[in-house]
C-alpha positions as CSV (number, residue, x, y, z in Angstrom):
1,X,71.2,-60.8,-16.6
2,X,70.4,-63.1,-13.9
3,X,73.9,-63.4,-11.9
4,X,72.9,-65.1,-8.9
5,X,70.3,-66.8,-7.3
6,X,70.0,-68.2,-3.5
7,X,67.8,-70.5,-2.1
8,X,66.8,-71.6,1.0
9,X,64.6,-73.9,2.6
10,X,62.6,-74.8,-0.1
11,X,60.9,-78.3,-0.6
12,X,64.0,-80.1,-0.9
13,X,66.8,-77.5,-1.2
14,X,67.9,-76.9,1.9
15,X,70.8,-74.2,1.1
16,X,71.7,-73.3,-2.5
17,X,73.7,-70.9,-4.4
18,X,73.6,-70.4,-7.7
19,X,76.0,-68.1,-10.0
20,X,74.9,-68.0,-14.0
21,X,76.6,-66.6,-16.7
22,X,75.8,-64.8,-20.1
23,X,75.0,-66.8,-22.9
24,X,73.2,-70.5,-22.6
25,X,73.1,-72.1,-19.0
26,X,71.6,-75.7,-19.3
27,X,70.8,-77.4,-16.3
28,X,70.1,-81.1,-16.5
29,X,69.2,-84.1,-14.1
30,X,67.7,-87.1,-13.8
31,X,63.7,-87.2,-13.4
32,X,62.6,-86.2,-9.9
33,X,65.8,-84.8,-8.8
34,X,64.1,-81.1,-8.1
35,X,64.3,-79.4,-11.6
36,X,60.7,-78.0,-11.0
37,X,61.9,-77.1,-7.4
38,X,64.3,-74.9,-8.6
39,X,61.8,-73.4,-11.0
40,X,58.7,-72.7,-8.3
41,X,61.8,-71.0,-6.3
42,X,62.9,-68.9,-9.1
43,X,59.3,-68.3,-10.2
44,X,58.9,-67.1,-6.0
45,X,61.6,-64.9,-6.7
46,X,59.8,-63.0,-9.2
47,X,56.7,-62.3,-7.2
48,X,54.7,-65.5,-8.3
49,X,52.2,-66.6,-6.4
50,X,54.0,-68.1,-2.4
51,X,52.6,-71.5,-1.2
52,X,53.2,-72.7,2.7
53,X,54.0,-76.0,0.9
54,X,57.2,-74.4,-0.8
55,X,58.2,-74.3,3.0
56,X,60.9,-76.8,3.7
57,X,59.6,-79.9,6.4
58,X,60.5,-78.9,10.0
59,X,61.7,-75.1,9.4
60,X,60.1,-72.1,9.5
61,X,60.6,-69.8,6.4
62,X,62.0,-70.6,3.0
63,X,63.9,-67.5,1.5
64,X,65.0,-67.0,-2.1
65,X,67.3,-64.0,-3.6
66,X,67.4,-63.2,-7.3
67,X,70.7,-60.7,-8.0
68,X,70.5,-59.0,-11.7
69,X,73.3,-57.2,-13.1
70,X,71.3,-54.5,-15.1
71,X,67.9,-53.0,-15.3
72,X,65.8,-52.6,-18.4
73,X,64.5,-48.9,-19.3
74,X,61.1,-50.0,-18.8
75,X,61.6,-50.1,-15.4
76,X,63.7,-46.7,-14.5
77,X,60.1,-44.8,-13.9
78,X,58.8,-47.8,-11.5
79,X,61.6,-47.7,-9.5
80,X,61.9,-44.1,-9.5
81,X,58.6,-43.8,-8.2
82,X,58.9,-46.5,-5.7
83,X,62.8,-44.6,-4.5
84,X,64.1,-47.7,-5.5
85,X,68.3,-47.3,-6.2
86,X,69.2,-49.6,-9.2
87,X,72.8,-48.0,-10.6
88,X,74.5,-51.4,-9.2
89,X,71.2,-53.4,-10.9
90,X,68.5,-55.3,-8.6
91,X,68.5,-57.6,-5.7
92,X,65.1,-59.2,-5.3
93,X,64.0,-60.8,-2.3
94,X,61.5,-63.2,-1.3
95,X,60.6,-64.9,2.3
96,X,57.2,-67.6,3.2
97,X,56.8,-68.4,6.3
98,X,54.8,-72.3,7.3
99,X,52.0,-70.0,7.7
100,X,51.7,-68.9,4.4
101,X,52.5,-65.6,5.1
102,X,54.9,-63.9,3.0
103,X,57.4,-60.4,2.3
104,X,59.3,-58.8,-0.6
105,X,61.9,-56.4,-1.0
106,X,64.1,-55.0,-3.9
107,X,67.3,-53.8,-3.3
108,X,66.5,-53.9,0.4
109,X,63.4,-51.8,0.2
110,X,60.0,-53.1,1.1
111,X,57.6,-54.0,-1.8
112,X,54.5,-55.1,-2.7
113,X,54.3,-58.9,-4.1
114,X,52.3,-57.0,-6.9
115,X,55.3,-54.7,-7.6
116,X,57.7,-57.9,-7.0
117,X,55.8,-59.3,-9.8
118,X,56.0,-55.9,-12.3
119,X,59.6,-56.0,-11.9
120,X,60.2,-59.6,-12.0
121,X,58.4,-59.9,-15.4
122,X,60.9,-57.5,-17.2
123,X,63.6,-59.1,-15.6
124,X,63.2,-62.4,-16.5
125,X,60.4,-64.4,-19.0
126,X,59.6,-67.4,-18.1
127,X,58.4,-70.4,-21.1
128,X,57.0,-73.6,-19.4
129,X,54.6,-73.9,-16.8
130,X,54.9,-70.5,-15.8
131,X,52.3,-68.5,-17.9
132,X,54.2,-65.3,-17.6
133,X,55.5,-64.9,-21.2
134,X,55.7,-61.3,-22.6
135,X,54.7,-62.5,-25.5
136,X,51.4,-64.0,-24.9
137,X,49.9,-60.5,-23.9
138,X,48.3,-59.6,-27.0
139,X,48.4,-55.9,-25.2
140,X,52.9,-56.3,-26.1
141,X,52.0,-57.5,-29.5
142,X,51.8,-53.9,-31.3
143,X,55.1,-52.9,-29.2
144,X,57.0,-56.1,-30.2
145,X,56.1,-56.1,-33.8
146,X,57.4,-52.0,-33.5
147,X,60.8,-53.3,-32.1
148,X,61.3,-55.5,-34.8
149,X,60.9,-53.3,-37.5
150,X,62.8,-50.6,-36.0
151,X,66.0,-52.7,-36.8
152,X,64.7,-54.6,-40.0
153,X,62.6,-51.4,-42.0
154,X,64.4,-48.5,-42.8
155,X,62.9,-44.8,-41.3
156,X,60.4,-47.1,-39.2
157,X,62.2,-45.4,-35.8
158,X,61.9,-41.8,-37.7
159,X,58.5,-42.2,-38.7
160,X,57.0,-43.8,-35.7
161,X,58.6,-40.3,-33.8
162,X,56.6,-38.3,-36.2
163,X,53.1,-40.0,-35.8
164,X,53.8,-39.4,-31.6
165,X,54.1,-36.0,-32.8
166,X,51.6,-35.5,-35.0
167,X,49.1,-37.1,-32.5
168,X,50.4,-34.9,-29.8
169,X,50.0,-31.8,-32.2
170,X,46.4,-33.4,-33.3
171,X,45.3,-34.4,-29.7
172,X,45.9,-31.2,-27.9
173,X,44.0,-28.8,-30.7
174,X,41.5,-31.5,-30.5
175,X,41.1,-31.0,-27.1
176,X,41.0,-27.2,-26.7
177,X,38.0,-27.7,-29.6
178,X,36.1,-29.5,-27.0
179,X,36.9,-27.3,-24.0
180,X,35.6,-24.0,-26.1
181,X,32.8,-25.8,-27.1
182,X,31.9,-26.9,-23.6
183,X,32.8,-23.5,-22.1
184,X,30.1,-22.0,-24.9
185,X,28.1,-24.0,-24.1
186,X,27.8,-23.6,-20.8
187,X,28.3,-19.7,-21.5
188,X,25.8,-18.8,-23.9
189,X,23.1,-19.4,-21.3
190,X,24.6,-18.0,-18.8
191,X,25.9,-14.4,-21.2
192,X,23.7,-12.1,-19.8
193,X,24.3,-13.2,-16.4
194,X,27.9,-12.6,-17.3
195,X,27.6,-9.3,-18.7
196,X,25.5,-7.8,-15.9
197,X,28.5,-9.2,-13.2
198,X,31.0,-7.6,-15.3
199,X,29.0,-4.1,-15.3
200,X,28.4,-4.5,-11.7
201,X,32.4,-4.7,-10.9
202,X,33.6,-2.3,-13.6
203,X,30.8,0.3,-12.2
204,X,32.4,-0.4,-8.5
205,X,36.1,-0.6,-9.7
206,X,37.7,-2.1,-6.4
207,X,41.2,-1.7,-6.3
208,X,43.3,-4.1,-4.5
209,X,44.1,-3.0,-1.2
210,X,41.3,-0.7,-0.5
211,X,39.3,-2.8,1.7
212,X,42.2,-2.5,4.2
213,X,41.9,1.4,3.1
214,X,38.9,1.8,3.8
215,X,38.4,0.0,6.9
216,X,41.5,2.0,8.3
217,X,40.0,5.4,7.6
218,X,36.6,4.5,9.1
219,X,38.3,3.1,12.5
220,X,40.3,6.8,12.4
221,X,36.9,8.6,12.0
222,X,35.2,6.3,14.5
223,X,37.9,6.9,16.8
224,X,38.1,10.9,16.7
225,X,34.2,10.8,17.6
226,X,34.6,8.9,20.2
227,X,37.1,11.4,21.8
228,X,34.8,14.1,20.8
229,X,32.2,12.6,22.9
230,X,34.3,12.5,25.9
231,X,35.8,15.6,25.1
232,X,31.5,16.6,25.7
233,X,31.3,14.5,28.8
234,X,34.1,16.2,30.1
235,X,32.3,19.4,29.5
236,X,29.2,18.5,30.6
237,X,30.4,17.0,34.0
238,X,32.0,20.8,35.3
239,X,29.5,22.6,33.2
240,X,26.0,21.5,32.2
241,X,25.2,24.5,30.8
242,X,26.7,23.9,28.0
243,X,30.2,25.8,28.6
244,X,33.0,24.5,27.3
245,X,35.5,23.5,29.4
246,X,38.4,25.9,27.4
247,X,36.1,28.8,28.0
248,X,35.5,27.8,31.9
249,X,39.5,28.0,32.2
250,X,39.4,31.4,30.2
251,X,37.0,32.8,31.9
252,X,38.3,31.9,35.2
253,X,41.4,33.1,34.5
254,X,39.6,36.6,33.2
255,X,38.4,37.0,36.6
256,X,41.6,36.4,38.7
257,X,42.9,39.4,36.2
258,X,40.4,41.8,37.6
259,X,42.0,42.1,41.1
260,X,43.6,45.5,41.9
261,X,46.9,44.6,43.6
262,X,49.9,45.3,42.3
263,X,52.0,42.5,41.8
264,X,48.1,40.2,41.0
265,X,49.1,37.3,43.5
266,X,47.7,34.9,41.5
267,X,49.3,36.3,38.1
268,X,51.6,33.2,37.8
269,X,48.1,31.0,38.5
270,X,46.5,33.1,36.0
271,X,49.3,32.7,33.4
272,X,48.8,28.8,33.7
273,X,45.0,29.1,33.4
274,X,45.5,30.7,30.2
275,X,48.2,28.3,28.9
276,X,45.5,25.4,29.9
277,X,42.4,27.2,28.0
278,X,44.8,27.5,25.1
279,X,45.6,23.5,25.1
280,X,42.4,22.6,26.0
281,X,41.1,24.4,23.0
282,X,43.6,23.0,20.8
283,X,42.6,19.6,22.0
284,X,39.4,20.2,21.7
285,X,39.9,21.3,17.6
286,X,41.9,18.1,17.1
287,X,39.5,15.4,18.7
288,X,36.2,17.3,17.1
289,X,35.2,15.3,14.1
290,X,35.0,17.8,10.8
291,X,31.9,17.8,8.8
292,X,33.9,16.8,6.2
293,X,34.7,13.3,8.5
294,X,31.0,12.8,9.3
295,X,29.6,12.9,5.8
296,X,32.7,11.0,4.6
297,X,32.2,7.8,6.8
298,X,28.5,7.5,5.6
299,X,30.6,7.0,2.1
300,X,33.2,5.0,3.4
301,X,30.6,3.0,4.9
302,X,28.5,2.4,1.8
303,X,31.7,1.5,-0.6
304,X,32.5,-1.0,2.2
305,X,29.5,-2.7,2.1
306,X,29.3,-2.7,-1.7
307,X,33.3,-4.3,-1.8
308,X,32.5,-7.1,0.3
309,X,28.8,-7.9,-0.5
310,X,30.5,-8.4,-4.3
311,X,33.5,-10.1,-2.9
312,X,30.6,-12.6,-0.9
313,X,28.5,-13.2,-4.1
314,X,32.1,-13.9,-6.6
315,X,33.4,-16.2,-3.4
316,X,36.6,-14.4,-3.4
317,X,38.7,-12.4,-1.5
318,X,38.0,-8.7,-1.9
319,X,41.8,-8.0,-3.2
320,X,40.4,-10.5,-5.5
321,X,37.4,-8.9,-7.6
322,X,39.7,-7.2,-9.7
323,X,41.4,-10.3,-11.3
324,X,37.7,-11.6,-11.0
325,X,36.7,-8.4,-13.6
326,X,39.7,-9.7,-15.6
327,X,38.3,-13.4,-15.8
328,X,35.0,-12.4,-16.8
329,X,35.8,-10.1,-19.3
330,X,37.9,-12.5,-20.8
331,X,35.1,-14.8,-20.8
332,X,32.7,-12.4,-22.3
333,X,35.3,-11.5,-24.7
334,X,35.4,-15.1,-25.8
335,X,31.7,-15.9,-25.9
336,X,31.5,-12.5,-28.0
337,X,34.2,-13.7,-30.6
338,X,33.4,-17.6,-30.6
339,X,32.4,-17.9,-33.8
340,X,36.2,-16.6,-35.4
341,X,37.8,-18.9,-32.6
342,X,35.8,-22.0,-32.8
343,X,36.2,-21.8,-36.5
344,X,39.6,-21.1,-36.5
345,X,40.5,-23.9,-34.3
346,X,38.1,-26.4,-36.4
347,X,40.1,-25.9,-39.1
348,X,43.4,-26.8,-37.1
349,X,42.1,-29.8,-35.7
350,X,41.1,-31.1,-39.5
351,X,44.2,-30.0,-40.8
352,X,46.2,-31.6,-37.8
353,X,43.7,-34.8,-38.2
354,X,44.7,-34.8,-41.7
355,X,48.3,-34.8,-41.3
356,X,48.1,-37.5,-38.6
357,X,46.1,-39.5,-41.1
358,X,48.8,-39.4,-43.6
359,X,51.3,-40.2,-41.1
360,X,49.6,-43.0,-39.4
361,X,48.6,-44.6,-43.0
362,X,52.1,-44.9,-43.8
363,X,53.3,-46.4,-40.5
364,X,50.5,-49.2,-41.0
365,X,52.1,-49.8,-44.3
366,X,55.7,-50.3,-42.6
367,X,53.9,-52.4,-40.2
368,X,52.9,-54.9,-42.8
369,X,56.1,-55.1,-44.5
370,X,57.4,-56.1,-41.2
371,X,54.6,-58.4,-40.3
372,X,55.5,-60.2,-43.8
373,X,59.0,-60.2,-43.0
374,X,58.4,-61.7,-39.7
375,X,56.2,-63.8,-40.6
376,X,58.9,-65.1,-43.6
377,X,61.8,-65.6,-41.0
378,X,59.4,-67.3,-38.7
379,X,57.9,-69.9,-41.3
380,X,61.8,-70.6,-41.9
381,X,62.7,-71.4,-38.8
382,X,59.6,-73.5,-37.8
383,X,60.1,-77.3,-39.8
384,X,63.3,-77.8,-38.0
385,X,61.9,-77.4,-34.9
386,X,59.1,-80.0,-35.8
387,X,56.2,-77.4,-36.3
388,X,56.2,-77.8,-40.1
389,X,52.4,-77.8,-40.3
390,X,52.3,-74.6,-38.3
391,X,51.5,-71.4,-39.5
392,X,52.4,-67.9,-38.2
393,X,50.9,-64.1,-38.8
394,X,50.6,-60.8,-37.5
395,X,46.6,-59.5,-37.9
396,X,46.5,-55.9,-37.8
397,X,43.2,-54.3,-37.7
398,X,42.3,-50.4,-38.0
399,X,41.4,-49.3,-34.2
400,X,41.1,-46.0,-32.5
401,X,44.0,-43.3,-33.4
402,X,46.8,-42.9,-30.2
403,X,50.3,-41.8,-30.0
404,X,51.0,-45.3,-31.8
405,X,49.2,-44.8,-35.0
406,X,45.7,-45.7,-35.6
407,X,46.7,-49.9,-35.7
408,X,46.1,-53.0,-33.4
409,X,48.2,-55.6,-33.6
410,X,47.5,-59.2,-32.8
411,X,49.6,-62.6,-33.5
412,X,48.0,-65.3,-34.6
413,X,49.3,-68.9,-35.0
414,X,47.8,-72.1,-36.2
415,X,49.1,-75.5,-35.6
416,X,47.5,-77.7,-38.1
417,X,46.6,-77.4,-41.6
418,X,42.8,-76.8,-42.2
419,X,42.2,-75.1,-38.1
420,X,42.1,-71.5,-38.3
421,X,44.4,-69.0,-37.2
422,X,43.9,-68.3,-33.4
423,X,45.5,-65.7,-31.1
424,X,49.1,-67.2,-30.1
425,X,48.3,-67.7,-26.3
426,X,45.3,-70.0,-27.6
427,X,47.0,-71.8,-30.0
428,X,49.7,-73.8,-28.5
429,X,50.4,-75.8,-25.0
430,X,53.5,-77.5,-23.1
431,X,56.5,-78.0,-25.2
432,X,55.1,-76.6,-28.5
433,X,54.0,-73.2,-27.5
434,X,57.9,-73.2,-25.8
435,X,59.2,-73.9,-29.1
436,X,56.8,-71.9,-30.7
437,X,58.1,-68.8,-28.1
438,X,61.7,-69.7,-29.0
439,X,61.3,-69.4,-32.2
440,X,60.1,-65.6,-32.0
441,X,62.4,-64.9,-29.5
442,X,65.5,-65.9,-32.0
443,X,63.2,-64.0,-34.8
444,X,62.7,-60.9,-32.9
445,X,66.9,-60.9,-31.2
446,X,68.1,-57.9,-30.9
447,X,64.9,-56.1,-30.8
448,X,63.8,-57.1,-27.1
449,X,64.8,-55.4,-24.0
450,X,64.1,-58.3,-21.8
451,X,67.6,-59.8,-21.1
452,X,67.3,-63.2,-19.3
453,X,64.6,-65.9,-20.8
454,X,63.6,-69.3,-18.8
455,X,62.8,-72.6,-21.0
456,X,61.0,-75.2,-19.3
457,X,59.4,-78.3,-21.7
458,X,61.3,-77.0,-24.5
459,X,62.5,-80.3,-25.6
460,X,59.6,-82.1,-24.8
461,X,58.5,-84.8,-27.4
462,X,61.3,-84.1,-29.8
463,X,64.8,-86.1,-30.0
464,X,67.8,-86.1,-32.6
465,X,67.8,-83.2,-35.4
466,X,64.8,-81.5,-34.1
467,X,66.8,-81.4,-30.4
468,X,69.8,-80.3,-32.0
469,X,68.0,-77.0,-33.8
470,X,66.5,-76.0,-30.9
471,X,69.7,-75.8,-28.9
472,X,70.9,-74.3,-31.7
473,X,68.6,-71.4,-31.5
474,X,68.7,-71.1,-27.5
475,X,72.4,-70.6,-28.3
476,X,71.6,-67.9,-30.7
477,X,69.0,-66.7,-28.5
478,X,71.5,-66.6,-25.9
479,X,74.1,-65.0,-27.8
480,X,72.6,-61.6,-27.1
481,X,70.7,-61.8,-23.7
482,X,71.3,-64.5,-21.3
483,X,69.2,-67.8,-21.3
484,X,68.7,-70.5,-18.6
485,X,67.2,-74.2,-19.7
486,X,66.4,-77.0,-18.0
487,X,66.5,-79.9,-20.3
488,X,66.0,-83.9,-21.1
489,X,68.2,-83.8,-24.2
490,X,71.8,-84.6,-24.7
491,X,71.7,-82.4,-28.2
492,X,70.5,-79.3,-26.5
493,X,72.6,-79.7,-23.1
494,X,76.3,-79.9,-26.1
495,X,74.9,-76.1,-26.7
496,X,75.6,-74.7,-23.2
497,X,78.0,-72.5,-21.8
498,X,77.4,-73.1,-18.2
499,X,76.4,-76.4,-17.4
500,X,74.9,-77.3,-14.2
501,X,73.6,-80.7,-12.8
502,X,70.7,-80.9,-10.6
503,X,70.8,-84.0,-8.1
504,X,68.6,-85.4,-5.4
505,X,71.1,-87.0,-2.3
506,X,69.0,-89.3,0.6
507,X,69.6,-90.4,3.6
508,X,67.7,-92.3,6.8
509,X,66.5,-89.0,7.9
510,X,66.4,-86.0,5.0
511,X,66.0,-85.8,1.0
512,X,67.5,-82.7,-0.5
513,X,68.6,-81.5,-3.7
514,X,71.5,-80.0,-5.2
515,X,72.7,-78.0,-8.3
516,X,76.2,-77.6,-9.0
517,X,78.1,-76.8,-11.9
518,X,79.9,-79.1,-14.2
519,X,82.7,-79.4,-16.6
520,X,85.1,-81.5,-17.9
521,X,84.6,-84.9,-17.6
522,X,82.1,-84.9,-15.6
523,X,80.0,-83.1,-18.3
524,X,81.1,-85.3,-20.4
525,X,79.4,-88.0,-18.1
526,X,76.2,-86.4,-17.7
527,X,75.3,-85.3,-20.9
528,X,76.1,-89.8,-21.3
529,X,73.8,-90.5,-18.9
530,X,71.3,-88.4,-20.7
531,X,71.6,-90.9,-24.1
532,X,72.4,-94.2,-22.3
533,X,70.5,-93.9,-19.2
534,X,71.4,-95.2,-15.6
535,X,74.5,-96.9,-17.3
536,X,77.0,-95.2,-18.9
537,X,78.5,-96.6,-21.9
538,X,82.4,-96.1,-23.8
539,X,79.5,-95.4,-26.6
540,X,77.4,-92.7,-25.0
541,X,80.8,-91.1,-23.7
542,X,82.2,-90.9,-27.2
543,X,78.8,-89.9,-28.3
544,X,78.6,-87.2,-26.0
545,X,82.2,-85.5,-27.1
546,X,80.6,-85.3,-30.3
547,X,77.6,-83.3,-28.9
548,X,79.6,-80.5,-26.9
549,X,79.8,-77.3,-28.4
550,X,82.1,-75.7,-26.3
């Protein structure tokens, strides 16, 4: 519901607040007093189009703020995606500068006019001059007539449910058909190719982890030969004869041993001569590369080169090629036992196809016993609202199966006896497509999850009983939802629960408009000046007692 609605600086409205109620709010006036201001400031509020010449003369910005009370479903995943907070309901903000220039927020956060727009048009629908009617999108038609017959057929909830889930069940078989189809067909050619890879990996059988292993033990090996070789150098620098150095220490230390003294003076030099032969040699054992080591790098060297030259050509990591034998096995596996899975799951898909079918068939049926009962309650309502010689029906049409049933659904209105049924947006202008949108809102009440409607032009061209059935459907109307009108007739202004009077004040300097609400007698005394004119009469006062509803 539309709570509140400020406006600044906007042709003629300088500074205006606004508070509506639930139910009807009629706002009434005499002609050029601003009633379409008020509408292009609403209609700005809502993300329509901005215009520099909605700019008040002589200031700078114009601003308008729309407050709403709740927020339909619809619009819980919009604002959710757009971290919009809505648990106290929506503030929507609009400012235009002289320049044309223009910005939007809800509920304080920046937003697109685009957005602005989304969410104004489930807040609020607009009949009049403002073509942004729910209704008249063909695309809402299948949707609306599903709403409707939802309250008025029983099981059509429960059985729509079951066609989303057959589709669901039908749709995803369907597609895993296609996939297994494309991946055989891609495959087949490409089988041998296949097979060979998975030969090539299961011959080399890489285990995760041993390219580390491997690279660790060659880097060891690599290592001990390189002391080995300095080990030689060593050797070769004191000795290059070949000695090695453990048996230049031994034998030096044999020599010293020959001396004939008793104590050997050099016994305690000869002691640590033999002590360093004994480490040198033990050195020398643990630094010399086995045989074993040299044969086994050659290896390590080769299973290297094979891990990562297979790991290069599978563009993986070569931890990786395992889970790459997996995949292509599984693969192989699959192009080797398509036949008893593609046929298998050919047969799902028909039997799922079928069951949808069956399904869908009977929703279409449940369709067109609500299309007749609309169009029933419709017809009914349409004479008093002088559109006798109009006609009303829903076309539905087979069309491409969806999570909706296999139906489009279009309505169609003609005006005049002998023109053929049209599409409802093409069928009707002004006043009469207003009356003609009443009419399905009061059919369809109850069924809608738009909560506030605009009429503009509803009363246009009619007077007397016809006036005094259409407020008495914008009160039904309003009975559930909230409804705001802006009207010439006395009959339709006794309906209202909240009336307001729109006024235009001048002086040597400034024009600006007002809108304030009114009760009492000084409803009374405008809904007189709406039968009598400029001068109001003891008639048109007791005339206009009669009309008041509430």
């Amino acid at each position: 519901m539309l709570r509140c609605l400020s406006i600044s600086n906007v042709v003629l409205i300088e500074k205006l607040n606004l508070e509506f109620g639930r139910g009807l709010n009629i706002l009434t006036g005499e002609t050029g007093a601003g009633k379409s201001i008020l509408m292009d400031a609403l209609a700005l509020a809502l993300g329509a189009r901005g215009d520099a010449g909605l700019v008040r003369h002589g200031t700078d910005m114009a601003s308008v703020v729309a407050e709403f009370d709740s927020v339909p479903n619809e619009l819980f995943g919009t604002l959710d995606e757009n971290a919009i907070e809505y648990a106290d309901g929506l503030i929507l903000r609009r400012t235009l500068s002289a320049d044309g220039k223009g910005r939007a927020w809800v509920n304080d956060v920046p937003v697109s006019v685009k957005l602005l727009k989304q969410i104004g048009d489930s807040l609020v629908e607009i009949h009049g001059q403002f073509a942004n009617h729910t209704l008249l999108n063909p695309a809402t038609h299948r949707e609306t007539l599903d709403l409707f017959a939802s309250i008025n057929i029983d099981g059509f909830a429960d059985l729509s449910h079951s066609v989303r889930m057959a589709y669901a069940q039908y749709h995803n078989a369907e597609l895993q058909l296609r996939d297994l189809r494309e991946m055989l067909e891609r495959s087949a050619n490409e089988r041998d190719f296949l097979a060979h890879n998975v030969a090539e990996l299961k011959k080399l059988n890489p285990r995760p982890g041993e390219e580390d292993e491997l690279s660790t033990r060659r880097a060891q090996i690599m290592d001990a030969e390189k002391s080995a070789a300095i080990l030689n150098d060593a050797n070769e620098s004191l000795n290059p004869n070949g000695v090695s150095l453990e048996s230049m220490v031994f034998n030096a230390a044999h020599i010293l041993e020959r001396l004939r003294t008793d104590p050997n003076p050099y016994s305690e030099q000869i002691d640590k001569l033999y002590n360093i032969a004994q480490e040198l040699a033990t050195v020398s054992d643990e630094l010399r590369p086995t045989a074993f080591d040299k044969d086994d790098i050659d290896a390590i060297e080769e299973r290297l080169f094979a891990i990562r030259s297979l790991a290069r050509k599978h563009r993986v990591a070569a931890d990786e090629l395992s889970n790459k034998l997996a995949d292509m096995e599984s693969q192989l596996n699959a192009i080797d036992n398509s036949d008893a899975e593609l046929q298998k799951l050919t047969v799902l898909v028909k039997k799922y196809k079928s069951e949808f079918d069956e399904l869908a068939n009977k929703l279409s049926g449940a369709r067109r016993t609500a299309a007749d009962l609309m169009r029933t309650r419709i017809l009914t309502e349409l004479p008093d609202l002088k559109l006798g010689n109009a006609d009303f029906m829903v076309d539905i049409t087979d069309t491409n199966a969806c999570a909706h049933g296999a139906d489009d659904v279009v309505f169609m209105i003609k005006t005049n006896p002998g023109s053929p049924f049209a599409p409802l947006h093409r069928a009707a202008s002004g006043g009469e497509l207003a009356r003609l949108m009443l009419v399905l809102r009061v059919v369809l009440a109850g069924s809608d999850s738009s909560h506030t409607f605009v009429f503009d032009e509803v009363d246009t061209g009619i007077s007397g009983a016809t006036a005094s059935a259409v407020g008495l459907r914008l009160n039904k109307l309003a009975e559930k939802s909230q409804a705001i009108v802006i009207t010439h007739s006395a009959q339709v202004a006794g309906f209202a629960d909240k009336h307001f009077k729109i006024a235009k004040h001048s002086t040597d300097d400034k024009t600006t408009t007002t809108v304030s609400e009114i009760t009492g007698n000084d409803r009374i005394n405008e809904i007189a000046r709406i039968i009598s004119g400029a001068e109001i009469t003891p008639e048109s006062v007791a005339t206009a007692k009669t009309l008041i509803k509430s």
